[in-house]
C-alpha positions, -999 to 999 in steps of 0.1 A, spaced: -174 137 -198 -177 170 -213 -177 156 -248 -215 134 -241 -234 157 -217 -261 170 -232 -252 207 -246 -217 198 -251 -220 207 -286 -201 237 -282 -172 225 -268 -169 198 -291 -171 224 -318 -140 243 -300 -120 210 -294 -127 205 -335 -113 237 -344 -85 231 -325 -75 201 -342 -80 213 -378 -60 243 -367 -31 217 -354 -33 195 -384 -34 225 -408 -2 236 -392 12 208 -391 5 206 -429 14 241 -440 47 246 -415 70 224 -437 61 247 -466 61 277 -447 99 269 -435 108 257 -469 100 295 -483 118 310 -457 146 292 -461 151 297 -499 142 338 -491 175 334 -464 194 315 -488 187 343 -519 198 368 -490 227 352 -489 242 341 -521 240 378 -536 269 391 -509 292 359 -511 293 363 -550 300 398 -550 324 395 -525 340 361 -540 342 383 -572 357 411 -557 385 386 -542 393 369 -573 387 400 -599 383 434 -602 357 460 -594 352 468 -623 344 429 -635 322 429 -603 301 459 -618 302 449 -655 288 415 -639 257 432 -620 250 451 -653 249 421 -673 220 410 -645 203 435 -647 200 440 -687 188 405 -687 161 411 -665 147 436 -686 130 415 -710 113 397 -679 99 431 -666 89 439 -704 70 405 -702 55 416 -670 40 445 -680 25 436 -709 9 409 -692 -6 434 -665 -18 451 -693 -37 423 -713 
């Protein structure tokens, strides 16, 4: 057996790595799906709204809608910034 002859050491070492690198995966990969998932999801929510919007109202509703958004993220940024520089 390669794991008791003497100067096996090293390949114990490697077969060790491997684990932790298989357990670690097996750890992180849940999370690792989980953030893709929510980065697909925000991918696709933004284009059914607008589009739901644009089927029920007008344009211009649509675009008095995205400016709402962005007006109140600009006390976020604002937050943001001064936090970078403190």
């Amino acid at each position: 057996m390669a794991g008791r002859a003497p100067g096996s050491g090293d390949v114990r070492r490697r077969v060790a790595t491997l684990q932790s690198a298989m357990t670690v995966g097996q750890v992180i990969g849940p999370l690792v799906g989980a953030i893709n998932s929510a980065r697909i999801g925000a991918g696709f929510v933004g284009p059914v709204v607008a589009t739901t919007l644009l089927t029920w109202t007008s344009p211009g509703a649509l675009y008095v809608l995205l400016a709402a958004i962005g007006l109140a993220c600009v006390p976020l940024v604002t937050m943001r910034q001064a936090g970078a520089r403190a």
